[in-house]
PDB file of N, CA, C and O in Angstrom:
ATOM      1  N   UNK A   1      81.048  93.941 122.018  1.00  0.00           N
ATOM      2  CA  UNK A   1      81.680  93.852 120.714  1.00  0.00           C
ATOM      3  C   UNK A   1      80.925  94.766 119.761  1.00  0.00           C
ATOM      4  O   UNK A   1      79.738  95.008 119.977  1.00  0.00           O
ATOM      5  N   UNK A   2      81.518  95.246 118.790  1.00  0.00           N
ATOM      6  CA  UNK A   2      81.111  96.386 117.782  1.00  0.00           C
ATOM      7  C   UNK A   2      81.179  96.230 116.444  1.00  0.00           C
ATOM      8  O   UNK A   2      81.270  97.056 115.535  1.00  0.00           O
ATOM      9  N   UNK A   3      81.100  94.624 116.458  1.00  0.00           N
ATOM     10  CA  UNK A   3      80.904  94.025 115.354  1.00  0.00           C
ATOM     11  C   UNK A   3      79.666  93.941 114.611  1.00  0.00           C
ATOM     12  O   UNK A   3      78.832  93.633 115.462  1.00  0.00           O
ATOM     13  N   UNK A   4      79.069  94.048 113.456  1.00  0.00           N
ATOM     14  CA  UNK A   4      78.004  93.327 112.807  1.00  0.00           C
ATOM     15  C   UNK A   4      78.268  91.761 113.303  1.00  0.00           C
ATOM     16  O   UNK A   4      79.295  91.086 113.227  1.00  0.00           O
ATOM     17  N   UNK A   5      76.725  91.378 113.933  1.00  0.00           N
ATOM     18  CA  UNK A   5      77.655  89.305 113.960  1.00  0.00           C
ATOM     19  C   UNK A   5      77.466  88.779 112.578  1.00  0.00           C
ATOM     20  O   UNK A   5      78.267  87.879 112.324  1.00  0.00           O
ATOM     21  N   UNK A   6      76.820  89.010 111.817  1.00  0.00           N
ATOM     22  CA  UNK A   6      76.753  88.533 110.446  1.00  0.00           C
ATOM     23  C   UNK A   6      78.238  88.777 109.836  1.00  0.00           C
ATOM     24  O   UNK A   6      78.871  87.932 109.204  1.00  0.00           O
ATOM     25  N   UNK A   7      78.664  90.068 110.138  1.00  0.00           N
ATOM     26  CA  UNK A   7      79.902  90.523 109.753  1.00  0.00           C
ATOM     27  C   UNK A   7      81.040  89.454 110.178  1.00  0.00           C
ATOM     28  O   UNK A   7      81.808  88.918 109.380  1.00  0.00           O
ATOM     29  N   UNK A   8      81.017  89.274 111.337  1.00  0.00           N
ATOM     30  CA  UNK A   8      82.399  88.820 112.824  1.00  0.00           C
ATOM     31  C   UNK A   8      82.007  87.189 112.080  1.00  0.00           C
ATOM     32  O   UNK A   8      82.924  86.652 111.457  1.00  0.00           O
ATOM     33  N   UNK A   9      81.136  86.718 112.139  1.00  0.00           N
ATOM     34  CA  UNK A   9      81.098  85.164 111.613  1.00  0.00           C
ATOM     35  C   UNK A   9      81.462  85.287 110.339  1.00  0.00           C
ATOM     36  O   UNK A   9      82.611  84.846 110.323  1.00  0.00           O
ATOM     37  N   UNK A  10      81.245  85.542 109.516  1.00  0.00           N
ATOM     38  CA  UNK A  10      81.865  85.683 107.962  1.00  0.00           C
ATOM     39  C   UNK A  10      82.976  85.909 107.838  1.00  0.00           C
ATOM     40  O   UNK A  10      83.623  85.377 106.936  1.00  0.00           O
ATOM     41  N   UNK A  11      83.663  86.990 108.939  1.00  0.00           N
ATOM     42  CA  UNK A  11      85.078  87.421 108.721  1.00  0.00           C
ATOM     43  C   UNK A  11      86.409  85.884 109.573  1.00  0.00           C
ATOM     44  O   UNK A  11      87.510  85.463 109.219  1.00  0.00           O
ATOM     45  N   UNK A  12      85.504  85.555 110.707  1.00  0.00           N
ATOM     46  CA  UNK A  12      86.473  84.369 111.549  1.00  0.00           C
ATOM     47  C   UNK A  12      85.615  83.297 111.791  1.00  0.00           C
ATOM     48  O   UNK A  12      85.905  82.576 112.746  1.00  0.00           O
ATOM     49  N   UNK A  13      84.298  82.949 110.921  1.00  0.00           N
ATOM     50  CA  UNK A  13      84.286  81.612 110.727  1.00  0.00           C
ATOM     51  C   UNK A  13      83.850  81.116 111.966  1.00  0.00           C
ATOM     52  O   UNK A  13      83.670  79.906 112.104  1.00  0.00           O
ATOM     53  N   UNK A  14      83.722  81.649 112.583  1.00  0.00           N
ATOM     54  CA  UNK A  14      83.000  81.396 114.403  1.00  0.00           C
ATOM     55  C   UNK A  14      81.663  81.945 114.434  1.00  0.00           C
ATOM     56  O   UNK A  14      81.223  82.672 113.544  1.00  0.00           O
ATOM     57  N   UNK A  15      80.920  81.538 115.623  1.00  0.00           N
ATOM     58  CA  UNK A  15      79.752  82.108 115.611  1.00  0.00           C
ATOM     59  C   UNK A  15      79.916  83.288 116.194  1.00  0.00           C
ATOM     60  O   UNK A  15      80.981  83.626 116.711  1.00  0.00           O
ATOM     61  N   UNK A  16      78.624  84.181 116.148  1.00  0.00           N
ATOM     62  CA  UNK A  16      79.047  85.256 116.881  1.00  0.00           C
ATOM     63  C   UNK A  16      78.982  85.385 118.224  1.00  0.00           C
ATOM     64  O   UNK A  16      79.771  86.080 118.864  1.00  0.00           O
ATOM     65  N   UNK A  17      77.788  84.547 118.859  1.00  0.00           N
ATOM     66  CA  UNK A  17      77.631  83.725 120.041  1.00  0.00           C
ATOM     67  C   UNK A  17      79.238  83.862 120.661  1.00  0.00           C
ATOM     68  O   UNK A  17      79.358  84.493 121.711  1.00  0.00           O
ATOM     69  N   UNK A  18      80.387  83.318 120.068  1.00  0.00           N
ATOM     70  CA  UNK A  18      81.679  83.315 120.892  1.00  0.00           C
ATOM     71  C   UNK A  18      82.110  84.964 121.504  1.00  0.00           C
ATOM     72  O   UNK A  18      82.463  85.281 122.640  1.00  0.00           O
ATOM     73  N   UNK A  19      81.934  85.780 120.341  1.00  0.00           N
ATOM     74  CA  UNK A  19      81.986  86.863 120.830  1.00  0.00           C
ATOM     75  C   UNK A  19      81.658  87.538 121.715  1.00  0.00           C
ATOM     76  O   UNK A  19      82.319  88.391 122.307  1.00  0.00           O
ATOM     77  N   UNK A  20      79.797  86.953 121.999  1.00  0.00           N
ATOM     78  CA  UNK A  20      78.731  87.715 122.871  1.00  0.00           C
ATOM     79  C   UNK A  20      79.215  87.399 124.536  1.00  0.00           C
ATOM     80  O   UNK A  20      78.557  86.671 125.280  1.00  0.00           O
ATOM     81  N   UNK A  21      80.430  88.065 124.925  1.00  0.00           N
ATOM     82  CA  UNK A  21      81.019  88.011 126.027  1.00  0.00           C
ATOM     83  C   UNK A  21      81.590  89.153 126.895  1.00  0.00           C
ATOM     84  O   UNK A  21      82.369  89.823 126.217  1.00  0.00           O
ATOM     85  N   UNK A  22      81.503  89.489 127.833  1.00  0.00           N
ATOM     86  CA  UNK A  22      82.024  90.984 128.340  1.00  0.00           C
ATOM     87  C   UNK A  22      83.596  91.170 128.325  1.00  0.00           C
ATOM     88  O   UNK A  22      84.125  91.999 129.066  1.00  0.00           O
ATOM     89  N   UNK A  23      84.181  90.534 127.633  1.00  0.00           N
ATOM     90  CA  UNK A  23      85.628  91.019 127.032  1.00  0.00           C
ATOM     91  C   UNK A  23      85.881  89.456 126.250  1.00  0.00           C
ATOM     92  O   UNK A  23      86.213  88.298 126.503  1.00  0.00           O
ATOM     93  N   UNK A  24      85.498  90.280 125.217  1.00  0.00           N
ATOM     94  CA  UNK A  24      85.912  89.193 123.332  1.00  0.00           C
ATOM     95  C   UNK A  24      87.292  88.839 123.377  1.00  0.00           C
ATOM     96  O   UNK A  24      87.735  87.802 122.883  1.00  0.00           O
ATOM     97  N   UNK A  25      88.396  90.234 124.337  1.00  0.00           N
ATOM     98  CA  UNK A  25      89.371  89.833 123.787  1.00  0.00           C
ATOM     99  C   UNK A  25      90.712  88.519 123.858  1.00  0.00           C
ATOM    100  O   UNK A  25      91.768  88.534 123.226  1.00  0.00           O
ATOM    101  N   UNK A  26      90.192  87.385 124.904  1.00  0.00           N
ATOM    102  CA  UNK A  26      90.421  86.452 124.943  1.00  0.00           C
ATOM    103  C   UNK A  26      90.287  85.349 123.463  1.00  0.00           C
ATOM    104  O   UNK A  26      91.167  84.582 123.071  1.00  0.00           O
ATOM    105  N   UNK A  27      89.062  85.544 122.907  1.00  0.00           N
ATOM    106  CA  UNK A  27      88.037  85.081 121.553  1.00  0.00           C
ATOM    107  C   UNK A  27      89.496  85.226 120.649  1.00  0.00           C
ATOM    108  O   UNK A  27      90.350  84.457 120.207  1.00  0.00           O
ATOM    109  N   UNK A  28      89.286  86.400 120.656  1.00  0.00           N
ATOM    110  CA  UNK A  28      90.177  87.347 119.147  1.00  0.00           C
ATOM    111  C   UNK A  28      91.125  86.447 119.519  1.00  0.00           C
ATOM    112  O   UNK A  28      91.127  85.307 119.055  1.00  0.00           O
ATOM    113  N   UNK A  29      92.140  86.930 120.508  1.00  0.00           N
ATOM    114  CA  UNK A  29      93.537  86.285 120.582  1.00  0.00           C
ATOM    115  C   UNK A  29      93.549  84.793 120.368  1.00  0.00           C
ATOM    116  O   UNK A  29      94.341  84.354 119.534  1.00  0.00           O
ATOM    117  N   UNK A  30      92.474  83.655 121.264  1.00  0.00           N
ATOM    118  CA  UNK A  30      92.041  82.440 119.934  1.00  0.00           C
ATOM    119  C   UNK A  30      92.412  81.992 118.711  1.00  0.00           C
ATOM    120  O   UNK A  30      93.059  81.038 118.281  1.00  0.00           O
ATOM    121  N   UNK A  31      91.484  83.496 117.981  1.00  0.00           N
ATOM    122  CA  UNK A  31      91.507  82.900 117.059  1.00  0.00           C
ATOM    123  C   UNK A  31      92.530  83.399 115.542  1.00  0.00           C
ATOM    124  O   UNK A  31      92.713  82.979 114.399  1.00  0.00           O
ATOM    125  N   UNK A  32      92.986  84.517 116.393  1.00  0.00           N
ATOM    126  CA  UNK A  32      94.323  85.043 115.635  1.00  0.00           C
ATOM    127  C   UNK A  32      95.583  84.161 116.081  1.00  0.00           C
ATOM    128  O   UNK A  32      96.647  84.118 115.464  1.00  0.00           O
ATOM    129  N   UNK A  33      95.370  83.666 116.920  1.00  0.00           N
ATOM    130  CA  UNK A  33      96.722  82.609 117.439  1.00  0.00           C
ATOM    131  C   UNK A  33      97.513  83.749 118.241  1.00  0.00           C
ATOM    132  O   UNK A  33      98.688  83.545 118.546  1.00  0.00           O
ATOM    133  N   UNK A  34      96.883  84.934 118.580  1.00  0.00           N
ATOM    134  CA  UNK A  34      98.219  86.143 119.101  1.00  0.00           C
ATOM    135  C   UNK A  34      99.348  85.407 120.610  1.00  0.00           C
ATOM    136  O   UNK A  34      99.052  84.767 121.620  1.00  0.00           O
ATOM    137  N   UNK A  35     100.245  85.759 120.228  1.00  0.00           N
ATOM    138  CA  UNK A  35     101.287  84.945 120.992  1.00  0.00           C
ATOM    139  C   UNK A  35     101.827  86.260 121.704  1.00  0.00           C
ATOM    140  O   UNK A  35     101.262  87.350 121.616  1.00  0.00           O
ATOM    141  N   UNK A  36     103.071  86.002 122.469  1.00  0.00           N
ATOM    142  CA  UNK A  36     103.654  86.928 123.002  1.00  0.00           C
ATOM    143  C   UNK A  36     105.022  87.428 122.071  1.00  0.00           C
ATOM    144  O   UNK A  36     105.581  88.485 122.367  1.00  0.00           O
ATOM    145  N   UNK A  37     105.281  86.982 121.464  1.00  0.00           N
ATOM    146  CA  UNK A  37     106.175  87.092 120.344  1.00  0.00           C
ATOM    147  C   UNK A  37     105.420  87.547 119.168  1.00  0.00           C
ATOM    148  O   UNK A  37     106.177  88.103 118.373  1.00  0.00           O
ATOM    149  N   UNK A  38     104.083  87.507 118.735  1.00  0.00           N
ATOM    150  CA  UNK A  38     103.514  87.633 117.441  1.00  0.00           C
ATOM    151  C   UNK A  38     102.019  88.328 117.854  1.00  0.00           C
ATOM    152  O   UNK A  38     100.953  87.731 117.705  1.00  0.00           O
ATOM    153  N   UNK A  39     102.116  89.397 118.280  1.00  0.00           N
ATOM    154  CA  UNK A  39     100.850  90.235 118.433  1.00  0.00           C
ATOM    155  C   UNK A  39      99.858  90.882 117.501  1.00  0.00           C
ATOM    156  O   UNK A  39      99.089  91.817 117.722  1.00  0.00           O
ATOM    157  N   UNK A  40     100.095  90.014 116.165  1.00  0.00           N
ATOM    158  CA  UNK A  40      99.051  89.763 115.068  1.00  0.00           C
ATOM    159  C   UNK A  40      98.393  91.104 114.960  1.00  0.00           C
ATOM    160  O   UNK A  40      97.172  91.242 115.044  1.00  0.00           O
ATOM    161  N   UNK A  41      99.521  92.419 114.707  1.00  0.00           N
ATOM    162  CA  UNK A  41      98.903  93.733 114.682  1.00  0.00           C
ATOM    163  C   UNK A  41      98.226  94.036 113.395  1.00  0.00           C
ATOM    164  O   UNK A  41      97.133  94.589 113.275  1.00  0.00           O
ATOM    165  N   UNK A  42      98.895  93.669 112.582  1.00  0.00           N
ATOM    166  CA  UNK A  42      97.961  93.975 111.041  1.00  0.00           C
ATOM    167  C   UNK A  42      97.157  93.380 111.084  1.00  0.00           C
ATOM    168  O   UNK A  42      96.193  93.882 110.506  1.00  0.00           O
ATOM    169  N   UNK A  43      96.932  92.216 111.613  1.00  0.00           N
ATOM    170  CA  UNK A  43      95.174  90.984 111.343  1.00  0.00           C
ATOM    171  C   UNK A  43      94.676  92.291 112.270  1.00  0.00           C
ATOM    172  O   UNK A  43      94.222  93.361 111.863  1.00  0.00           O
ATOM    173  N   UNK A  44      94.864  91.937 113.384  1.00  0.00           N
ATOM    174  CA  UNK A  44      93.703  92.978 114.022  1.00  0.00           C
ATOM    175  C   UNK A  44      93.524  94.671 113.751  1.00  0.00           C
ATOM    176  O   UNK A  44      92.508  95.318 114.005  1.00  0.00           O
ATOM    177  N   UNK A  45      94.950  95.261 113.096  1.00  0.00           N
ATOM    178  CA  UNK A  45      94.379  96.486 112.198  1.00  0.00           C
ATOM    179  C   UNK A  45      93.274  96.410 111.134  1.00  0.00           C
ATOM    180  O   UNK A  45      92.435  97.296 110.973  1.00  0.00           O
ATOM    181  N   UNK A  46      93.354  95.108 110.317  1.00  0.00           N
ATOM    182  CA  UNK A  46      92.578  94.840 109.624  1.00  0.00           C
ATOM    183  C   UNK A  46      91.370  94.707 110.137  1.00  0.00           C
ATOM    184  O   UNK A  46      90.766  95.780 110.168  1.00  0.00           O
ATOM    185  N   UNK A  47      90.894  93.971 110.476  1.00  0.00           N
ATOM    186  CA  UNK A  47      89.867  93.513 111.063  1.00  0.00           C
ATOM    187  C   UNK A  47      89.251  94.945 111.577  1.00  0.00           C
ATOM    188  O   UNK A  47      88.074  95.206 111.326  1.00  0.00           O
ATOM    189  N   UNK A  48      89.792  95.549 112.053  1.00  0.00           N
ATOM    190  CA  UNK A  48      89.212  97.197 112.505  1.00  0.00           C
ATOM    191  C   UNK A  48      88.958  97.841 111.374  1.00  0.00           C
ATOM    192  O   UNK A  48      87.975  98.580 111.419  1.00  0.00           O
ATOM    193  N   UNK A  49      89.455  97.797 110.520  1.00  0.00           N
ATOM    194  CA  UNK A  49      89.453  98.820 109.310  1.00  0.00           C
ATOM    195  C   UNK A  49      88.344  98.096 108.703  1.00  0.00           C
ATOM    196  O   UNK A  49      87.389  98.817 108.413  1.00  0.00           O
ATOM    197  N   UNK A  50      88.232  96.941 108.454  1.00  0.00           N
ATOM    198  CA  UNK A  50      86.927  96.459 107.481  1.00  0.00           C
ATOM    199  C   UNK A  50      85.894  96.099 108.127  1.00  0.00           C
ATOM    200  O   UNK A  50      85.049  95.403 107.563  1.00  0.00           O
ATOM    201  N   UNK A  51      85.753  96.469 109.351  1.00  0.00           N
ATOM    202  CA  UNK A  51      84.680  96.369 110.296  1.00  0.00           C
ATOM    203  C   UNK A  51      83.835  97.082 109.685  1.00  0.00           C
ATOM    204  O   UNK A  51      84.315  97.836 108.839  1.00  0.00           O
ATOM    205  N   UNK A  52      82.322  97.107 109.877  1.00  0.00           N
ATOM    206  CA  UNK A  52      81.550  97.626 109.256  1.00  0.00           C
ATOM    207  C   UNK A  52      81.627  99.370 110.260  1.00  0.00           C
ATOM    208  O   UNK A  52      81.657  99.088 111.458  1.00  0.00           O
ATOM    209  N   UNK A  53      81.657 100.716 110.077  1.00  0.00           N
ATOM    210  CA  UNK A  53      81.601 101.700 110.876  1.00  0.00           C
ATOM    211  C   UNK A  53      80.408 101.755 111.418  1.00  0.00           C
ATOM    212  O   UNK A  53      80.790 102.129 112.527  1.00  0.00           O
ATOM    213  N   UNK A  54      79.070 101.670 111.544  1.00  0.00           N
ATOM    214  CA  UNK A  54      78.024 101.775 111.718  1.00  0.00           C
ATOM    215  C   UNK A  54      77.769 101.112 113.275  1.00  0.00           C
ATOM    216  O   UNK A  54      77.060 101.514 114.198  1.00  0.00           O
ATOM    217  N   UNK A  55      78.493 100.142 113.181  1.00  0.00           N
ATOM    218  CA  UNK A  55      78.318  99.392 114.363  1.00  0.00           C
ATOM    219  C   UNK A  55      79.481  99.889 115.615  1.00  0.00           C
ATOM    220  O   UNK A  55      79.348  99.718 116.827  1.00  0.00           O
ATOM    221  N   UNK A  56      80.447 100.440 115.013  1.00  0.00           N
ATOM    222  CA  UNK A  56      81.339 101.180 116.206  1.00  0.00           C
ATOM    223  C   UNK A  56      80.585 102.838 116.272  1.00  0.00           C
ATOM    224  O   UNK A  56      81.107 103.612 117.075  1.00  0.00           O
ATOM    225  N   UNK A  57      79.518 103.304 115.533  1.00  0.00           N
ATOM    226  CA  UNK A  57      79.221 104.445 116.208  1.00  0.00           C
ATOM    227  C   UNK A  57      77.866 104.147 117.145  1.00  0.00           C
ATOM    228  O   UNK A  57      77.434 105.071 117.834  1.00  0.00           O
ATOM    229  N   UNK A  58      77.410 103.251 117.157  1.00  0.00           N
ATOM    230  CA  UNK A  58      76.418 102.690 117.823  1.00  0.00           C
ATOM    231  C   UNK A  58      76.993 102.200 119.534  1.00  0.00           C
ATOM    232  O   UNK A  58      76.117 101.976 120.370  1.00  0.00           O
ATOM    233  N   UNK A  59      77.639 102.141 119.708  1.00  0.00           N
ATOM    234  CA  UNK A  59      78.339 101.290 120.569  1.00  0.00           C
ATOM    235  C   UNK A  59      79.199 103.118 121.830  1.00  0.00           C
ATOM    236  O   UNK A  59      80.127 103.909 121.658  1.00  0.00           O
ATOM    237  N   UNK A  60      78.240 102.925 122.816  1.00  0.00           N
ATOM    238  CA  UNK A  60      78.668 103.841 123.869  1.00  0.00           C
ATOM    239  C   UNK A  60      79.821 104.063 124.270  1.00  0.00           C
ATOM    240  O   UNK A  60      80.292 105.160 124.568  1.00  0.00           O
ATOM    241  N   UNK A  61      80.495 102.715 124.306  1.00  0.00           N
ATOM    242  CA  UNK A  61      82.551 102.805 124.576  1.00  0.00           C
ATOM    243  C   UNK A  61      82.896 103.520 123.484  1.00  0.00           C
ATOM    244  O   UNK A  61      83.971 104.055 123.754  1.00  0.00           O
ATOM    245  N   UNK A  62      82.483 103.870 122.177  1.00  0.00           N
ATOM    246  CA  UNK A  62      83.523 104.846 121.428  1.00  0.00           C
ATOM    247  C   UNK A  62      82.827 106.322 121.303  1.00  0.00           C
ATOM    248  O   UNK A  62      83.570 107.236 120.945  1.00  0.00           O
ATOM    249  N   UNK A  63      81.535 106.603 121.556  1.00  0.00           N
ATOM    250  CA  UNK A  63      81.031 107.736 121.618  1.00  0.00           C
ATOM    251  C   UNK A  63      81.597 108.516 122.203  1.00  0.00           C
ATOM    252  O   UNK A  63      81.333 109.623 121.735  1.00  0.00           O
ATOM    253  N   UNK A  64      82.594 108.600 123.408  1.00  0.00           N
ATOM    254  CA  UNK A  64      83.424 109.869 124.006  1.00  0.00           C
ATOM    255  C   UNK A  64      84.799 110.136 122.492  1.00  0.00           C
ATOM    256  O   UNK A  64      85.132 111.171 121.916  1.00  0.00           O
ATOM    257  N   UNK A  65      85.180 108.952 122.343  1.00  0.00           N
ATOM    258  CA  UNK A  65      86.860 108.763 121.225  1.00  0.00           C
ATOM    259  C   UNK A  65      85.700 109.432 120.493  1.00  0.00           C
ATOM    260  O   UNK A  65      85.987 110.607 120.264  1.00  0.00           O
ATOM    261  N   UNK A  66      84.511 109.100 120.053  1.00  0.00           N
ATOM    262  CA  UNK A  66      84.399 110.030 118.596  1.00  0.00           C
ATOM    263  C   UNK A  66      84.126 111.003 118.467  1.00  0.00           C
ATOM    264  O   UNK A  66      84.237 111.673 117.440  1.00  0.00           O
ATOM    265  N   UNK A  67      83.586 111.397 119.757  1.00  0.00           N
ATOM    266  CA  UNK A  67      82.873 112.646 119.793  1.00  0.00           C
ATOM    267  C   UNK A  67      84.169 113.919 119.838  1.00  0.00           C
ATOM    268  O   UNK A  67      84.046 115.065 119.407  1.00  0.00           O
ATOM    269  N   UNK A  68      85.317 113.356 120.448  1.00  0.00           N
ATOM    270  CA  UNK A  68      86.891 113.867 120.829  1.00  0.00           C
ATOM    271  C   UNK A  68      87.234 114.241 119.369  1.00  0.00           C
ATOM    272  O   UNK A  68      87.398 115.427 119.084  1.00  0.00           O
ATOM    273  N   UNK A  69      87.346 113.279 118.440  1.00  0.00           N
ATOM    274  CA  UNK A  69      87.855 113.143 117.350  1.00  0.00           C
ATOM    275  C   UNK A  69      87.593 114.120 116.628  1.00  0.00           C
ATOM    276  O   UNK A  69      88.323 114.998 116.170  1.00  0.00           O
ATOM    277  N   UNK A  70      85.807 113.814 116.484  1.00  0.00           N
ATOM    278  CA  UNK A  70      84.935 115.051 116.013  1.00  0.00           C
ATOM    279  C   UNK A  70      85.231 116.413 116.284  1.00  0.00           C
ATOM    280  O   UNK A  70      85.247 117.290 115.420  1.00  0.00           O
ATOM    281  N   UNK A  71      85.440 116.564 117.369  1.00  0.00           N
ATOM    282  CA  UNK A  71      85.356 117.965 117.653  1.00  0.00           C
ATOM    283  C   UNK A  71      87.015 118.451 117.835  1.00  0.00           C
ATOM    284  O   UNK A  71      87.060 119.599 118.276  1.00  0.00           O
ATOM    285  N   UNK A  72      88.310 117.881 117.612  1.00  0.00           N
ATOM    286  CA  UNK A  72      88.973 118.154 117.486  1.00  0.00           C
ATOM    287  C   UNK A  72      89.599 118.427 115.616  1.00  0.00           C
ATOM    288  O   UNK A  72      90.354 119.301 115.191  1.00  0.00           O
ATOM    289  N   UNK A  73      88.947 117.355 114.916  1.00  0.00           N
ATOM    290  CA  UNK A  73      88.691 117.696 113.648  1.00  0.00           C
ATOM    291  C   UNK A  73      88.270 119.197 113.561  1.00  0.00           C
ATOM    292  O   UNK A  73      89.255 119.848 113.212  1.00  0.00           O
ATOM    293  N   UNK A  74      87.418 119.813 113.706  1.00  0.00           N
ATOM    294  CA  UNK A  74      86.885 121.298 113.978  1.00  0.00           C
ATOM    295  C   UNK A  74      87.983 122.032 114.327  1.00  0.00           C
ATOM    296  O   UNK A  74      88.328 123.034 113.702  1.00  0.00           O
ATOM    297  N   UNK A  75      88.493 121.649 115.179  1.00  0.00           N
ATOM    298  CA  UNK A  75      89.630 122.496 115.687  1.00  0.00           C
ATOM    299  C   UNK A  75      90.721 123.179 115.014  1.00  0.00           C
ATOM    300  O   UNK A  75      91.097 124.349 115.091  1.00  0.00           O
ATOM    301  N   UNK A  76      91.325 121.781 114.053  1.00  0.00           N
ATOM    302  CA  UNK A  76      91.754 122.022 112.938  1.00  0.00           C
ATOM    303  C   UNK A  76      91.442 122.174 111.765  1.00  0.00           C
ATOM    304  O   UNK A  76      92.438 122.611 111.187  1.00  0.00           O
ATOM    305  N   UNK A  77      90.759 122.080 111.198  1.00  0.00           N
ATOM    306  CA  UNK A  77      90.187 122.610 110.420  1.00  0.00           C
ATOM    307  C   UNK A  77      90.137 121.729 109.376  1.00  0.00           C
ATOM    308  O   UNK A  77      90.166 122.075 108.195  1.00  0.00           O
ATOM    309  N   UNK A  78      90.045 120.334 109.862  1.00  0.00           N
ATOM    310  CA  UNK A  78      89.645 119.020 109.550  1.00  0.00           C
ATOM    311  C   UNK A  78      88.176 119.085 109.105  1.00  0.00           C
ATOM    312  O   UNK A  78      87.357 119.792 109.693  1.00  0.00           O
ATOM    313  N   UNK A  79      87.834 118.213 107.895  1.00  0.00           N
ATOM    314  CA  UNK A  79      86.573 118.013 107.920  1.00  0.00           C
ATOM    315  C   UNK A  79      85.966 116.521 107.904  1.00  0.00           C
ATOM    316  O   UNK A  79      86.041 115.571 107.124  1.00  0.00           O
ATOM    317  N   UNK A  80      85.454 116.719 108.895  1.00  0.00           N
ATOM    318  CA  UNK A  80      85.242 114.938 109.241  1.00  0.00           C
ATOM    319  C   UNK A  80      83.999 114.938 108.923  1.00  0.00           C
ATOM    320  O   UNK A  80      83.775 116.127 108.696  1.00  0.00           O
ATOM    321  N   UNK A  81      82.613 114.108 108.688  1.00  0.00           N
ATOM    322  CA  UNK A  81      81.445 113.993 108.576  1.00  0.00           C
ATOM    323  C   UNK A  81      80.846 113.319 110.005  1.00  0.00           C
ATOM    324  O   UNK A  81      80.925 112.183 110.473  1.00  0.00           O
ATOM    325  N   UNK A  82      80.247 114.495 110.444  1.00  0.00           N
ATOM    326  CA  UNK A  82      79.343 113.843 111.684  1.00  0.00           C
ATOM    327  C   UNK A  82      78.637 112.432 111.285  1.00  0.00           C
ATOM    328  O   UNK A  82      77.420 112.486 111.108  1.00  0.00           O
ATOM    329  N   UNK A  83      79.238 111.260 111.138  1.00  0.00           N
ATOM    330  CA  UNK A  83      77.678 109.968 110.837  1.00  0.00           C
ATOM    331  C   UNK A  83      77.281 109.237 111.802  1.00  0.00           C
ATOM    332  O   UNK A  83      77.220 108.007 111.808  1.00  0.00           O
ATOM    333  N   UNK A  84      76.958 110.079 112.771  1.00  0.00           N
ATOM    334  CA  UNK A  84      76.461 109.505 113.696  1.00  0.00           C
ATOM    335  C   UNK A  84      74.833 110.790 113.407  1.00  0.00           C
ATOM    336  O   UNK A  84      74.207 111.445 114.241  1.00  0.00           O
ATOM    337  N   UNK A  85      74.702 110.707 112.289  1.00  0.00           N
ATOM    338  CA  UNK A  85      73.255 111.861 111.728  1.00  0.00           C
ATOM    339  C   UNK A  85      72.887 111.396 110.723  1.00  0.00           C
ATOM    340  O   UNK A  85      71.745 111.681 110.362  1.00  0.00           O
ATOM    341  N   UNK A  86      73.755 110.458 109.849  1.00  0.00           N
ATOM    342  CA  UNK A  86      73.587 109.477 108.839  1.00  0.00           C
ATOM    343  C   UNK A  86      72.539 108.476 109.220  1.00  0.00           C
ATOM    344  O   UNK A  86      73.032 107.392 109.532  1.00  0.00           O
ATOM    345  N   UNK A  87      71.257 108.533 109.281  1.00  0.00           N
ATOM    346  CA  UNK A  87      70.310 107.593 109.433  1.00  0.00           C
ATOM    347  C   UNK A  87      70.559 105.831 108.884  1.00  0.00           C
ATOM    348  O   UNK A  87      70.134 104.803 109.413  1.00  0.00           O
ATOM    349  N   UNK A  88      71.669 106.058 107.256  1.00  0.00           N
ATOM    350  CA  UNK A  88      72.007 104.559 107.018  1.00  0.00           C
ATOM    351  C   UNK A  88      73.128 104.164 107.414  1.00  0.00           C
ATOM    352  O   UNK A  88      73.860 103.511 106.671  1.00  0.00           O
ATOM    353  N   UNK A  89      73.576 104.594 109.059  1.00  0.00           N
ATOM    354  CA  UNK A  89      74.628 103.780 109.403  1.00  0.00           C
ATOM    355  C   UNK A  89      74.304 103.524 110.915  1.00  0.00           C
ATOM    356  O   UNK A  89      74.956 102.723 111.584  1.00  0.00           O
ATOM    357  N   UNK A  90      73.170 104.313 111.453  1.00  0.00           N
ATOM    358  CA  UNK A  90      73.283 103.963 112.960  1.00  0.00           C
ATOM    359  C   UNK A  90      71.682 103.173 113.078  1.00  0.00           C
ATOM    360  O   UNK A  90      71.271 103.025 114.229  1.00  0.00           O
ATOM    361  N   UNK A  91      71.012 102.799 112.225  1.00  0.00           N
ATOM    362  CA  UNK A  91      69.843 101.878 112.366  1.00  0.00           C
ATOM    363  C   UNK A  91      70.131 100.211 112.179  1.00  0.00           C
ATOM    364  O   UNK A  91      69.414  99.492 111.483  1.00  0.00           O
ATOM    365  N   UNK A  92      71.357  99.723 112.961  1.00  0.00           N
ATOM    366  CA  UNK A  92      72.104  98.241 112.867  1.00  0.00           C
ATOM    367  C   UNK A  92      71.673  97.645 114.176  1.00  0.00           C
ATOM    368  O   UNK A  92      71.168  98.323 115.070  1.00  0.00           O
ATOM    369  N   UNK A  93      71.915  96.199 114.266  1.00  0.00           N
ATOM    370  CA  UNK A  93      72.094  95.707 115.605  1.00  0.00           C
ATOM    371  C   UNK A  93      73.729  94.630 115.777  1.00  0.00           C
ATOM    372  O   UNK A  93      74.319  94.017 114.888  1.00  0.00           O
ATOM    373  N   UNK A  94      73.972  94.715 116.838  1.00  0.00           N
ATOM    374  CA  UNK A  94      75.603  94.285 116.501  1.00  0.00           C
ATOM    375  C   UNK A  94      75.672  93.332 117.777  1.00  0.00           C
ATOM    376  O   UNK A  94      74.743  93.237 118.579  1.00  0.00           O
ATOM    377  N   UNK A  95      77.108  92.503 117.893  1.00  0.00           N
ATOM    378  CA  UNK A  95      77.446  91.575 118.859  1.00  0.00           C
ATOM    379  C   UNK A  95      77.679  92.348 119.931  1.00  0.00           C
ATOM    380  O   UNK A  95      78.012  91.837 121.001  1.00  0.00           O
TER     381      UNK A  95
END
């Protein structure tokens, strides 16, 4: 998980302990109620978007997506900010 747990407990009221599992995404669906009819896409857009970033550049599963991102930003002539060089976002510890 690529959560702050201080963050993930504050945001769903659970410990973060529930999270600390090799696929959360049983947890999430829990505790969003996600159904097969109601795949609770905006809660969990949300929940991505106000995630703290620091803790998804820390986290090895997105380092290829960002590094992609990054360097396709370049391509176009996008300007993205490398912060994964930002010293106050990758000195965290996360779920």
């Amino acid at each position: 998980m690529s959560a702050d747990s201080d963050w993930i407990e504050n945001r769903t009221g659970r410990p973060w302990t529930d999270f600390d599992v090799d696929c959360p995404k049983g947890v999430f669906e829990s505790e969003l109620e996600v159904a097969s009819f109601d795949k609770k896409e905006v809660e969990i857009a949300a929940i991505v978007e106000e995630a703290p970033l620091r803790q998804w550049l820390n986290n090895n599963s997105y380092e290829a997506l960002y590094n992609g991102l990054w360097q396709k930003s370049k391509g176009f002539g996008c300007r993205i900010e490398n912060l994964r060089e930002n010293p106050a976002l990758v000195a965290t510890t996360s779920a």
